[in-house]
Backbone as CSV, one residue per row, in Angstrom:
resi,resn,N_x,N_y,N_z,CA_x,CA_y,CA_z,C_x,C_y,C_z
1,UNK,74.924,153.972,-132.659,74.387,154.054,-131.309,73.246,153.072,-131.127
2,UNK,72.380,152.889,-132.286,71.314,151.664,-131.671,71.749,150.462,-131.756
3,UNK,72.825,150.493,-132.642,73.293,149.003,-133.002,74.174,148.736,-131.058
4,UNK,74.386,149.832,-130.807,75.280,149.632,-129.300,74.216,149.184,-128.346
5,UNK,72.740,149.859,-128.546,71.801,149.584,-127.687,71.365,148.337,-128.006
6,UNK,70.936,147.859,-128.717,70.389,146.678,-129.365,71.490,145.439,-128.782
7,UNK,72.869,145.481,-128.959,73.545,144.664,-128.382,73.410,144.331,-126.855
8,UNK,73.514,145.860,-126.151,73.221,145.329,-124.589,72.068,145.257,-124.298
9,UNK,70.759,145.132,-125.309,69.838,144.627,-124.671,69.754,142.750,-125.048
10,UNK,70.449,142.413,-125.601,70.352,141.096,-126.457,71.389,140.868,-125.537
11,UNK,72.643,141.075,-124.904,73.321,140.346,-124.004,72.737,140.281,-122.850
12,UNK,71.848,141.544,-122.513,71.485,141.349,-121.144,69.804,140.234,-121.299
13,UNK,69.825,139.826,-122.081,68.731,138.673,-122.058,69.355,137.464,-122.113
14,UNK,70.680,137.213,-122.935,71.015,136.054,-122.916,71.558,135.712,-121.911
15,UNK,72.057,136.614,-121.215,72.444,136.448,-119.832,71.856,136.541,-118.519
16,UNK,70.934,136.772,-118.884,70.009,137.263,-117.663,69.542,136.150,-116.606
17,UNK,69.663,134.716,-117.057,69.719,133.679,-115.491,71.039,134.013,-114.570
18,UNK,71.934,134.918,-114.788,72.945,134.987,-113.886,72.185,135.835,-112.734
19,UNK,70.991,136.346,-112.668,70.723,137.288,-111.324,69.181,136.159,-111.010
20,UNK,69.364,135.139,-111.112,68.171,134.112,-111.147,68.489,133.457,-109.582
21,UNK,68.107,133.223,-108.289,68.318,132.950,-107.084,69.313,131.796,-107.408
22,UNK,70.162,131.407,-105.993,71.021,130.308,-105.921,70.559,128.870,-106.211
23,UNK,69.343,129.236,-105.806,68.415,127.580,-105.909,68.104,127.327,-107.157
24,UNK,68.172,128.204,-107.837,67.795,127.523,-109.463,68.796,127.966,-110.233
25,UNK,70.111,128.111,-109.754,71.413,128.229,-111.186,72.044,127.135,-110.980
26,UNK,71.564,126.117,-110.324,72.353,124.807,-111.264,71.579,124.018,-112.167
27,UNK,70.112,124.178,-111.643,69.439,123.739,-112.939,69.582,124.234,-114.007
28,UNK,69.242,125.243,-113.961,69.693,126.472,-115.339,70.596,126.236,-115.644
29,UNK,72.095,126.184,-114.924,73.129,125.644,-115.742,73.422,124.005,-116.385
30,UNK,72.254,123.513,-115.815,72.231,121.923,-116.811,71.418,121.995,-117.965
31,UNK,70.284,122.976,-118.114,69.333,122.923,-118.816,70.391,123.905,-120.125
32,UNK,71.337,124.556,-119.541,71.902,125.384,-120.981,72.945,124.609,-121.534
33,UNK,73.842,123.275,-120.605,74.525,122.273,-121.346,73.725,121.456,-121.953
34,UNK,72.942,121.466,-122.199,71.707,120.742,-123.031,71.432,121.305,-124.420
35,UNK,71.630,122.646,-124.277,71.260,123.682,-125.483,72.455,123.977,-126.397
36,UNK,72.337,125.157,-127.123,73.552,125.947,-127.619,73.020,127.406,-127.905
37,UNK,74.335,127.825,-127.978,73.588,129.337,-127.766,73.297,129.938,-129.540
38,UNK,72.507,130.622,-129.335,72.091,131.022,-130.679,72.784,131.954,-131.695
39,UNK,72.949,133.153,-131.424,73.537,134.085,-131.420,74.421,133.774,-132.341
40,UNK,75.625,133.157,-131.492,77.079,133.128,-132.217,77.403,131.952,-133.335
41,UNK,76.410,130.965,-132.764,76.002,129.484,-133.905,75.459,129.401,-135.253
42,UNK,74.308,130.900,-134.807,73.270,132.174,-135.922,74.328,132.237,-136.811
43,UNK,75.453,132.922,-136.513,76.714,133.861,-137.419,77.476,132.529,-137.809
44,UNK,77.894,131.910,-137.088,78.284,130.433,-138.014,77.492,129.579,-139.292
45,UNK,76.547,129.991,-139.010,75.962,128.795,-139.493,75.297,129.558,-140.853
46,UNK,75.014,130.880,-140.785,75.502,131.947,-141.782,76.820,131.965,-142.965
47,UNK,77.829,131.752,-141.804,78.895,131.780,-142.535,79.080,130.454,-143.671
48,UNK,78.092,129.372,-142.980,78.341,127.978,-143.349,77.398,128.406,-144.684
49,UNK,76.490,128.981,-144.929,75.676,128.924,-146.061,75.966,130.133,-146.700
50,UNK,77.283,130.979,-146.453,77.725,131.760,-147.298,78.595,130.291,-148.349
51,UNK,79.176,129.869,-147.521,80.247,129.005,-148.273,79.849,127.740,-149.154
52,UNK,78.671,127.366,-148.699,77.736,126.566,-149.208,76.967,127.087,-150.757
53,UNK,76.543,128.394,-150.750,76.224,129.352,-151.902,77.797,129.627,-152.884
54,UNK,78.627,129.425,-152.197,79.889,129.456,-152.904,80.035,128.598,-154.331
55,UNK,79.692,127.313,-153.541,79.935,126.091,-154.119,79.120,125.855,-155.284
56,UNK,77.615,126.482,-155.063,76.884,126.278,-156.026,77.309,127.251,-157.325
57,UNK,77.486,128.389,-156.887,77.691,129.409,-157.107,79.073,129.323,-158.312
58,UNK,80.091,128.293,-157.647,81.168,128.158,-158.920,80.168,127.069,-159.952
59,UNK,79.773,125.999,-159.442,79.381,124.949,-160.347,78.563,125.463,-161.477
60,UNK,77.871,126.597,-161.138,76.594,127.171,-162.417,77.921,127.970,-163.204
61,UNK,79.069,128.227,-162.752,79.864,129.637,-163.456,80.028,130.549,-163.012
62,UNK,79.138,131.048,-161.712,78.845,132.482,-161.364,80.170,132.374,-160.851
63,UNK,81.322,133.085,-161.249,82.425,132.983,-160.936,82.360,134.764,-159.771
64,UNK,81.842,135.589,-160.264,81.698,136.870,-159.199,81.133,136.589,-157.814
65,UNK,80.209,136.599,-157.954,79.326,135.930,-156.810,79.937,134.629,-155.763
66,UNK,80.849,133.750,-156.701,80.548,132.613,-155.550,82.216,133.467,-154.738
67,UNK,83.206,134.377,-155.586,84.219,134.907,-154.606,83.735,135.636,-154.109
68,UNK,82.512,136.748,-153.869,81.857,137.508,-152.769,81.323,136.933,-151.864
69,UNK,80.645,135.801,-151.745,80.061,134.647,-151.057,81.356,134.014,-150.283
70,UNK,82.569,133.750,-150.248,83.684,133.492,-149.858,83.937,134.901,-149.133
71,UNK,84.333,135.711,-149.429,84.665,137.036,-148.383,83.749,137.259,-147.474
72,UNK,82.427,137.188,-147.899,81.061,137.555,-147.109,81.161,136.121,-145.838
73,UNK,81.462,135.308,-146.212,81.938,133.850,-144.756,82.846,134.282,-143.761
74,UNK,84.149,135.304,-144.408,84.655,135.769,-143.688,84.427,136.474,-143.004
75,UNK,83.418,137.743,-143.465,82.938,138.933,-142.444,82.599,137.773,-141.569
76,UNK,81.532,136.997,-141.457,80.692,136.443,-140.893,81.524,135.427,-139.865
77,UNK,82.157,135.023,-140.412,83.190,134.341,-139.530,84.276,134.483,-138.012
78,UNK,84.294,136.087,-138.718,84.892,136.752,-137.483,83.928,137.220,-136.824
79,UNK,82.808,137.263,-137.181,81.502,137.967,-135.873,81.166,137.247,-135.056
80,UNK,80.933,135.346,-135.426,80.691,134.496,-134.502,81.695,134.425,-133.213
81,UNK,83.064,134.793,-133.584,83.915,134.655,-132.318,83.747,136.096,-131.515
82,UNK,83.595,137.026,-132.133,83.449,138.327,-131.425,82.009,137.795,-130.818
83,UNK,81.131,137.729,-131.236,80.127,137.262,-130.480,79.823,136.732,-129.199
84,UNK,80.790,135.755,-129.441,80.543,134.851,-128.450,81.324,135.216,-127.200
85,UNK,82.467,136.242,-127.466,83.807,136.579,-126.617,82.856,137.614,-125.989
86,UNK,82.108,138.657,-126.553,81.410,139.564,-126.030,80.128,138.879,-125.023
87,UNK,79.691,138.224,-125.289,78.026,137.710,-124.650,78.691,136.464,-123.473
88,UNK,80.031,136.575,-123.385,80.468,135.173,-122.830,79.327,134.111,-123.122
89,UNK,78.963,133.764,-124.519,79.042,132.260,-124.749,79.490,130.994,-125.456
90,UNK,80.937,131.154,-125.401,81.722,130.316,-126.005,81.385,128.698,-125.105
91,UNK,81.635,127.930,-126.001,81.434,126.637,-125.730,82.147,125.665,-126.820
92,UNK,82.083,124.554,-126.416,82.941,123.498,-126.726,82.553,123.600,-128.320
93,UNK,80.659,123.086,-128.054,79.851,123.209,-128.923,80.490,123.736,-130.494
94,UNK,80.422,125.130,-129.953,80.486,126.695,-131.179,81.742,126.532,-131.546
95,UNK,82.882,125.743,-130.909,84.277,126.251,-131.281,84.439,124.879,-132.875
96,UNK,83.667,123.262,-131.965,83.938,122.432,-133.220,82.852,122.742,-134.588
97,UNK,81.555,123.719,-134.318,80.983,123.993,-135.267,81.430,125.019,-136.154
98,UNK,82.442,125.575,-135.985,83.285,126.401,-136.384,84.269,126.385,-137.276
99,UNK,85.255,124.935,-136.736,85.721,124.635,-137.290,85.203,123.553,-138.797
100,UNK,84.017,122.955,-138.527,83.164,122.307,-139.550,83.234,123.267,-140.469
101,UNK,82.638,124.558,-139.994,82.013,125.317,-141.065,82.925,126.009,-142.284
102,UNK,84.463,126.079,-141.257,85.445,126.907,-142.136,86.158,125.919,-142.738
103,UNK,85.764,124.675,-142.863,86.480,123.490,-143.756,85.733,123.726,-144.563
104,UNK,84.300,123.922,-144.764,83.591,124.113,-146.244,83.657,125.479,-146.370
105,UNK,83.483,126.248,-146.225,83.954,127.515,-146.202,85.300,127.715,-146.678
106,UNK,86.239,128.208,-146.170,87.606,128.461,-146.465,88.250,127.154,-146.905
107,UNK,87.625,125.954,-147.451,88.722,124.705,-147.597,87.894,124.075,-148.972
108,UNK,86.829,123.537,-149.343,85.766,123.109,-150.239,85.791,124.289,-151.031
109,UNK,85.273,125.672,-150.829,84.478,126.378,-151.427,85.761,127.031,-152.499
110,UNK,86.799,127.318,-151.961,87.965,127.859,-152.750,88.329,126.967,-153.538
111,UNK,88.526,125.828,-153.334,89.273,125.090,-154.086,88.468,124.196,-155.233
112,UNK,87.137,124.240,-154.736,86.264,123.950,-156.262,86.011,125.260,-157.124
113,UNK,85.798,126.787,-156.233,85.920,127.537,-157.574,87.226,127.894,-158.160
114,UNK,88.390,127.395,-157.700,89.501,127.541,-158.307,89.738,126.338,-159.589
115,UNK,88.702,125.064,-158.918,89.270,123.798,-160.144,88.250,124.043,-161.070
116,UNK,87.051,125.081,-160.755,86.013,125.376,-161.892,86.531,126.488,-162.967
117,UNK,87.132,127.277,-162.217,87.851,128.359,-162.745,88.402,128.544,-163.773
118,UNK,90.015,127.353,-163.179,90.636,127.262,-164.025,91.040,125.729,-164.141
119,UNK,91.336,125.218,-163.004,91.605,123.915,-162.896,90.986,122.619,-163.335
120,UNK,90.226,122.609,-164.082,89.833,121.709,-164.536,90.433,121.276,-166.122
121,UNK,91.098,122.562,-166.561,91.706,122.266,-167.511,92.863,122.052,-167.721
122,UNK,93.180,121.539,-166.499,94.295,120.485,-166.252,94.362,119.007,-166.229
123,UNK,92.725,118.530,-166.260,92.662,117.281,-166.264,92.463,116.616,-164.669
124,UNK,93.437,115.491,-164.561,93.712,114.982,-163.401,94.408,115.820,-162.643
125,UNK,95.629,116.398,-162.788,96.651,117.060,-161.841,95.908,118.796,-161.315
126,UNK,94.606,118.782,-162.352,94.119,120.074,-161.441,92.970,119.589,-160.354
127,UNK,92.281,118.576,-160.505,91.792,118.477,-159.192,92.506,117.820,-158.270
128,UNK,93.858,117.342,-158.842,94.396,116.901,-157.650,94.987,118.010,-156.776
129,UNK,95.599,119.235,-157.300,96.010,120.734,-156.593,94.556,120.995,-155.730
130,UNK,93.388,120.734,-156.578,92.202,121.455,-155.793,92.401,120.240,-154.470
131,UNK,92.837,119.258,-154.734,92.209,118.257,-153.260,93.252,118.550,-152.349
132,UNK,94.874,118.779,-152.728,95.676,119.306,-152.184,95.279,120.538,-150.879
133,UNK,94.985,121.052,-151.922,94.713,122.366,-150.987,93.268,121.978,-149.721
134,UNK,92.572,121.678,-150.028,91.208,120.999,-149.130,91.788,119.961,-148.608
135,UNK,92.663,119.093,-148.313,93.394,118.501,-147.144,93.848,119.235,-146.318
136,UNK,94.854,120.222,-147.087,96.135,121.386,-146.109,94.866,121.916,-145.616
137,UNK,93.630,122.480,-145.494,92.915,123.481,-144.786,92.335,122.838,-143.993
138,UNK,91.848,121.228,-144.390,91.305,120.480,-142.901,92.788,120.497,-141.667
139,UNK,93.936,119.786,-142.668,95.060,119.933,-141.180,94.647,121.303,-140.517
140,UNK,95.175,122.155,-141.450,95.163,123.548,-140.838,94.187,124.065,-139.400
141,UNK,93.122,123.208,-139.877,92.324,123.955,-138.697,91.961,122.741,-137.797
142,UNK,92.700,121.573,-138.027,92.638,120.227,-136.973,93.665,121.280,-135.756
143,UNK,95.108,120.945,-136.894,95.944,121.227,-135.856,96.030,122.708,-135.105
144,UNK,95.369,124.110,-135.574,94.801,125.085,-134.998,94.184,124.653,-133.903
145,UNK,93.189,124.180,-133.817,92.164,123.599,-132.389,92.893,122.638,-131.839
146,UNK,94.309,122.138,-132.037,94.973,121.307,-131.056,95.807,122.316,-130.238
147,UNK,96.384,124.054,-130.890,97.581,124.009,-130.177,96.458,125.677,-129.557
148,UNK,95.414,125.315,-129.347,94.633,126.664,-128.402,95.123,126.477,-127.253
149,UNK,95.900,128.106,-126.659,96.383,128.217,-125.497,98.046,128.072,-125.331
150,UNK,98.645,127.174,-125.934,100.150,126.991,-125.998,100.896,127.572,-126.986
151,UNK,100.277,128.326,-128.064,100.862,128.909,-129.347,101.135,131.120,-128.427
152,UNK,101.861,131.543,-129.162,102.334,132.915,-128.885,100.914,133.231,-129.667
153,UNK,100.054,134.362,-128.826,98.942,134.646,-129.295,99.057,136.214,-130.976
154,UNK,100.211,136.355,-130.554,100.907,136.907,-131.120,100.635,136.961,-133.311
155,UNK,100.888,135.564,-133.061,101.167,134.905,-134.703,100.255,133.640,-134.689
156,UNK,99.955,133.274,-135.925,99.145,131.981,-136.430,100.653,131.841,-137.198
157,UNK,100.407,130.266,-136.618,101.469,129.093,-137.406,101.083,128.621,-138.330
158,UNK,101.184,129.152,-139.686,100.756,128.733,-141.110,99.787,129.785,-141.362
159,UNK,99.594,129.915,-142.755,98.711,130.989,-143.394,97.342,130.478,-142.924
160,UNK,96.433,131.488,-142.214,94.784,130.774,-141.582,94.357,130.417,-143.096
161,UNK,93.337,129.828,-142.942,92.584,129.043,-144.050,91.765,130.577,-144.751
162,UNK,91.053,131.043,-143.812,90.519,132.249,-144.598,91.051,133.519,-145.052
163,UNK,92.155,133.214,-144.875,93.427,134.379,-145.760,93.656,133.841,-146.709
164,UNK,93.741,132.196,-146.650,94.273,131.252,-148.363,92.898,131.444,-148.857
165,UNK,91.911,131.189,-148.459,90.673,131.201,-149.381,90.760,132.779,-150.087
166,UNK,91.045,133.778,-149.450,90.845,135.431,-149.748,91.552,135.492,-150.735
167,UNK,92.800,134.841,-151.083,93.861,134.750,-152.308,93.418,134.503,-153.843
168,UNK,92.690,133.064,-153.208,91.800,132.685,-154.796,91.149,132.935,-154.673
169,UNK,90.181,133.482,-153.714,88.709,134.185,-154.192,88.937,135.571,-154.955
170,UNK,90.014,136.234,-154.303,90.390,137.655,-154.670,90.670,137.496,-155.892
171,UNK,91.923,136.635,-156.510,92.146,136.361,-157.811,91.106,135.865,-158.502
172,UNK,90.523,135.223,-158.351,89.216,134.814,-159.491,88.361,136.318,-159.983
173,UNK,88.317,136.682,-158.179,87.063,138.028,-159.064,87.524,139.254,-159.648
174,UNK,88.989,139.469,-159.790,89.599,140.238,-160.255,89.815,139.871,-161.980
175,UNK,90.233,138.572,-162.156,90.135,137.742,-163.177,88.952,137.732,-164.091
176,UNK,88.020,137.961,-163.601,86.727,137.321,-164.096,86.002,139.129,-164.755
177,UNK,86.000,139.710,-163.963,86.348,141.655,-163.819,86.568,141.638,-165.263
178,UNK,87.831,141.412,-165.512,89.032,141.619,-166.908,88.290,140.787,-168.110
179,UNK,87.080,139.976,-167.473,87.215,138.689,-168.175,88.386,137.581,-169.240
180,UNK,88.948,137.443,-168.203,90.158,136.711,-168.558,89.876,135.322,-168.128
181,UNK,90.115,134.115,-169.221,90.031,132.764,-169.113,91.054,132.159,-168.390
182,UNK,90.290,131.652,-167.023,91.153,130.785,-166.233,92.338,129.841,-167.191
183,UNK,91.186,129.003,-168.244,92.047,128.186,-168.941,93.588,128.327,-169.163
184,UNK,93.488,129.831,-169.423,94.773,130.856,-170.143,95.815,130.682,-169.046
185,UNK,95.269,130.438,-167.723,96.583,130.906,-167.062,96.324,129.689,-166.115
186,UNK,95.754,128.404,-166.087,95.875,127.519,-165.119,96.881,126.823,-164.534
187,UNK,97.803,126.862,-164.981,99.133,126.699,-164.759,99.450,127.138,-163.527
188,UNK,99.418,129.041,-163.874,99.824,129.557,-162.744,98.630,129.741,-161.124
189,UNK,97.581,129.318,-161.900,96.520,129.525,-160.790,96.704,128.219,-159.852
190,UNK,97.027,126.830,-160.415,97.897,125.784,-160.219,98.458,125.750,-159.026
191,UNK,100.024,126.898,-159.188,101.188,127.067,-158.626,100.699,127.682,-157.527
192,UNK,99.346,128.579,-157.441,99.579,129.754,-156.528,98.130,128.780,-155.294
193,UNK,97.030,128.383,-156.048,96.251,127.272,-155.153,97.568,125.954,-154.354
194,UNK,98.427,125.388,-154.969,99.450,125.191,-154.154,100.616,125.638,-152.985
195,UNK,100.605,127.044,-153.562,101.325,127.112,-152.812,100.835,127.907,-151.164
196,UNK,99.113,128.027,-151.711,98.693,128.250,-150.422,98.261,127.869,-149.876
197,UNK,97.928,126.126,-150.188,97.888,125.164,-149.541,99.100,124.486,-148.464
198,UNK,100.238,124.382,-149.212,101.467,124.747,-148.576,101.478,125.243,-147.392
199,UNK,101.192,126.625,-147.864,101.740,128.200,-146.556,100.947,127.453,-145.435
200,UNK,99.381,126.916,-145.449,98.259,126.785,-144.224,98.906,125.825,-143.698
201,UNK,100.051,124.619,-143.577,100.416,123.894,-143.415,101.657,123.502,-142.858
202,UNK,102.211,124.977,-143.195,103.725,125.103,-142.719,103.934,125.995,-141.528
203,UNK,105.417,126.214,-141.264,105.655,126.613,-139.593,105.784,128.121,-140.102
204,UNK,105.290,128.701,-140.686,105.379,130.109,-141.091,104.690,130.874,-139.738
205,UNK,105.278,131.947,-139.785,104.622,132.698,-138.618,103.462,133.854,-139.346
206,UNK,102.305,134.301,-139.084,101.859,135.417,-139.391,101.231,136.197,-138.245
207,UNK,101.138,137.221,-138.554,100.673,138.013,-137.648,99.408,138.318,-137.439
208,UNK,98.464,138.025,-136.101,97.276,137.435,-136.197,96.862,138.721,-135.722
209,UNK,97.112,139.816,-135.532,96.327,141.118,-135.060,95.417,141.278,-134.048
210,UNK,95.716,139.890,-133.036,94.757,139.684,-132.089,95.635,140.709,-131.104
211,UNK,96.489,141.112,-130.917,97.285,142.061,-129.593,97.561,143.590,-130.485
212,UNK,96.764,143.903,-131.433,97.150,145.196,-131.982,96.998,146.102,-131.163
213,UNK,95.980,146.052,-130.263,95.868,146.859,-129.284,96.481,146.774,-127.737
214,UNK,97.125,145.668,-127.534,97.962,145.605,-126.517,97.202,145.439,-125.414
215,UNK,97.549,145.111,-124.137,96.816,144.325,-123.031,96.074,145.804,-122.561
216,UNK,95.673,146.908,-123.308,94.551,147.444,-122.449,93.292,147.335,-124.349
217,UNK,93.827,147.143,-125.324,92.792,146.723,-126.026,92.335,148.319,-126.832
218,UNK,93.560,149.359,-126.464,93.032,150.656,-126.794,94.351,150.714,-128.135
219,UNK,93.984,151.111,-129.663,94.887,151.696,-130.524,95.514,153.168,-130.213
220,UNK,96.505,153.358,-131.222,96.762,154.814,-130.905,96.046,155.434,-132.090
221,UNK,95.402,156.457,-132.366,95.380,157.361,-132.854,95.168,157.163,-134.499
222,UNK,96.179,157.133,-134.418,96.907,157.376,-136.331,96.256,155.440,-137.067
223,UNK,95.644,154.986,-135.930,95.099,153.349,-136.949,93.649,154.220,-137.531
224,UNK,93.232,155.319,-136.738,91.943,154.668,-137.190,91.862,155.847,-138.786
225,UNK,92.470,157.005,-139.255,92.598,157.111,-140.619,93.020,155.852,-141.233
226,UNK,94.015,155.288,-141.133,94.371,153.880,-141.546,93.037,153.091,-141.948
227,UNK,92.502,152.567,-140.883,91.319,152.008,-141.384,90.268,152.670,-141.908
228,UNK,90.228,153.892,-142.157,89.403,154.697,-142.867,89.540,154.433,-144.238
229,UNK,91.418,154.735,-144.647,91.379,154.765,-145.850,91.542,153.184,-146.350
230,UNK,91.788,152.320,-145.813,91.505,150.990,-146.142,89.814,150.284,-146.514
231,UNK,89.175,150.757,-145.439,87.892,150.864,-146.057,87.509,151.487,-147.364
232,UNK,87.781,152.593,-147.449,87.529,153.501,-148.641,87.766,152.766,-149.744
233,UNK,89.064,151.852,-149.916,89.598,151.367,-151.057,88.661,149.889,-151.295
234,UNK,88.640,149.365,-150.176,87.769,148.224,-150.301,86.429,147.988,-151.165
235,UNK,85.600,149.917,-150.560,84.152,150.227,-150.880,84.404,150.694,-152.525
236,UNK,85.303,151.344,-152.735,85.841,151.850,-154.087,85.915,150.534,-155.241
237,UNK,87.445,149.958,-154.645,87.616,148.872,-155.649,87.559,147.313,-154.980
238,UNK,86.496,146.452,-154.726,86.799,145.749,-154.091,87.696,144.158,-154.504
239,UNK,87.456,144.308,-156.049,88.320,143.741,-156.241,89.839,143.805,-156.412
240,UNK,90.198,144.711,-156.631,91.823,145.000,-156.219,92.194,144.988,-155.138
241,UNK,91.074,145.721,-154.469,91.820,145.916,-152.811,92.071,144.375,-152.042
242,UNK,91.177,143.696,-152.398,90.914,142.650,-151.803,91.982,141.683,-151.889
243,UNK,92.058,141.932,-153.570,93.302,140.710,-154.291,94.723,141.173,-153.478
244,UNK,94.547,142.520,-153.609,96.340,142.995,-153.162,96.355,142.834,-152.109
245,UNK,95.553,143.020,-150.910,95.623,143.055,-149.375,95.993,141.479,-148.945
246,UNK,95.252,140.337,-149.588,95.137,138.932,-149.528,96.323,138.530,-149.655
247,UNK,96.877,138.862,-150.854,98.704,138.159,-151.558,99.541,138.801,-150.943
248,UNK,99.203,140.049,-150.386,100.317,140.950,-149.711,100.875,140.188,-148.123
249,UNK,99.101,139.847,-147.588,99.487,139.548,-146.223,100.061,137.621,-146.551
250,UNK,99.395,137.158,-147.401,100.064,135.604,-147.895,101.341,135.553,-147.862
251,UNK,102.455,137.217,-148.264,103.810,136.868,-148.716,104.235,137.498,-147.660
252,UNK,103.387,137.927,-146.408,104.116,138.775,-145.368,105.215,137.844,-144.072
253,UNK,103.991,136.303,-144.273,105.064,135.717,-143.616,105.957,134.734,-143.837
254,UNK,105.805,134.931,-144.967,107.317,134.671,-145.742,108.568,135.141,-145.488
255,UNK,108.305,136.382,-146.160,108.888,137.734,-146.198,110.181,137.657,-144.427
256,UNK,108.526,137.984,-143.284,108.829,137.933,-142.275,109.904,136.949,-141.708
257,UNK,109.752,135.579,-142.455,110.526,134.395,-141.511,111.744,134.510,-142.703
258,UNK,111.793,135.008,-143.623,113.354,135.089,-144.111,114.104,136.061,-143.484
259,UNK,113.607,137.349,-143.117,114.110,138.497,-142.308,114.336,137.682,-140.755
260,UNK,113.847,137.056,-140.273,114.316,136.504,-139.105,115.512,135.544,-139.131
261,UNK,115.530,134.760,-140.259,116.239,134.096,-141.033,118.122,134.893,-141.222
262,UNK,117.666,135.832,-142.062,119.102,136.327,-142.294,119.197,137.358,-140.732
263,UNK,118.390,137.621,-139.787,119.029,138.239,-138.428,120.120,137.263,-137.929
264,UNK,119.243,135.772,-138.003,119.975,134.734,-137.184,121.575,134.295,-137.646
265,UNK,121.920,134.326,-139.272,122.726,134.128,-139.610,124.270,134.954,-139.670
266,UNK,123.223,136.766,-139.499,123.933,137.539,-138.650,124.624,137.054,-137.661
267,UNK,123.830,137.371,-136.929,123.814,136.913,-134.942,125.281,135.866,-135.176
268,UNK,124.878,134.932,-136.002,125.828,133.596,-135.901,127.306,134.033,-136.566
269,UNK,127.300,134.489,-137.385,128.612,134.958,-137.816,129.059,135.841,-137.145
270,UNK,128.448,137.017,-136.465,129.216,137.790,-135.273,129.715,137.040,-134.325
271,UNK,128.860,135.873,-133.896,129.008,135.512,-132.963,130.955,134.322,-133.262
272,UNK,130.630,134.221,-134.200,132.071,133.201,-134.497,133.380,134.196,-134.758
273,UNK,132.742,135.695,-135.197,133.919,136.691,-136.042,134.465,137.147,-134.357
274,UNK,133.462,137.374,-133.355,134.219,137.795,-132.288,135.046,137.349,-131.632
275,UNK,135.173,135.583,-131.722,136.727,135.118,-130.734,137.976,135.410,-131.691
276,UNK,137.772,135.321,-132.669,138.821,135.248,-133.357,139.550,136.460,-133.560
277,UNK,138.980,137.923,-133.251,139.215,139.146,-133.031,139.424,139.297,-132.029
278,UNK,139.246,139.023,-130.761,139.637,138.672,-129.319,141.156,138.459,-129.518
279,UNK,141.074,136.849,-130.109,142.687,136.273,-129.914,143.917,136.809,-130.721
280,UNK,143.089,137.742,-131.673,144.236,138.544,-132.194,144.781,139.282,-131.220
């Protein structure tokens, strides 16, 4: 409840030149294209020095820390857009600082603690997987900010960058937990930093949970135990929950576009089996 109060008193300040006379809201509105708003730039730019602490964070070893520092970008990541959607102050500004931030964030920060991890004891061909993957996450979020507005709001086209980062961050700190040597298994840490470089890059569909609630924005009922006990597991084990929830939703749209896959091939063979049953 104060956190509810505290919000509408902080929107109703940032907003508060909207009841400012007619004669002075166009100045006001030149003097705020001049500015940027704080707030939601605050939570970016947060997120940017979660991911930034990442980096350091693999280079010393701290292999725990710099994958909590990676999830913790994410909380933070999704607050700047709620932010800004709530306070209406989205801007051109916040959307390309955003995208800056989740290239070092979800694109840099994973893929050096994955080549610190394990990848380095591959030589050449493991930082070349690590650079692999930190290309696919700059496309990823070039071509994201090209197709705003014309894409089904429905699904993200390719795995988002901060679901691929959640994969190897999840796996490292689960890894590291066990204390188990990257070295041991770089191979496969290799295959799987590839192949979710890949997924961010490809026409895969996933399901972006932006319409879970449907055009009045209200769930039914039975989500919110759901998210109860999903929390629970998170606060419990956060490294399992994290690792399994991450690879689960990574292989969901996979999964998903082969099931659409064999509908269609259905569809197509009914569709050829029925003249020929006709002309009998």
């Amino acid at each position: 409840m104060l956190y509810h109060v505290l919000f509408i008193i902080i929107k109703s300040f940032i907003m508060s030149d909207s009841n400012l006379p007619d004669s002075t809201e166009s100045s006001q509105t030149k003097n705020r294209a001049k500015g940027v708003y704080i707030l939601p730039n605050l939570a970016t730019t947060s997120a940017l020095f979660a991911g930034f602490y990442a980096i350091i964070a693999s280079i010393q070893g701290n292999f725990i820390p710099a994958a909590m520092a990676i999830f913790a970008a994410q909380i933070l990541d999704t607050l700047d857009g709620r932010i800004a959607r709530m306070t209406n102050t989205q801007s051109d500004f916040g959307a390309e600082y955003d995208s800056l931030s989740d290239c070092i964030s979800f694109g840099l920060a994973p893929a050096l603690l994955a080549y610190q991890f394990a990848l380095h004891s591959l030589d050449k061909f493991g930082w070349m997987v690590a650079f692999v993957y930190v290309a696919a996450g700059a496309l990823r979020l070039a071509r994201f900010n090209t197709q705003i507005g014309t894409t089904d709001k429905r699904y993200f086209i390719g795995l988002a960058s901060p679901a691929a980062a959640a994969v190897i961050a999840g796996s490292v700190w689960l890894m590291s937990v066990y204390e188990l040597k990257g070295e041991d298994y770089a191979f496969y840490f290799a295959v799987g930093v590839a192949a979710s470089g890949i997924l961010m890059v490809s026409n895969v569909r996933y399901f972006s949970f932006k319409v879970l609630g449907g055009a009045t924005g209200k769930m039914p009922f039975v989500w919110i135990p759901v998210f109860l006990l999903t929390f629970a597991l998170i606060v419990s084990k956060p490294e399992y929950s994290l690792t399994i929830m991450s690879a689960t939703y990574a292989l969901s749209g996979v999964v998903f576009e082969l099931y659409c896959l064999v509908l269609k091939l259905i569809s197509k063979y009914k569709s050829k089996s029925d003249p020929e049953i006709e002309s009998e």
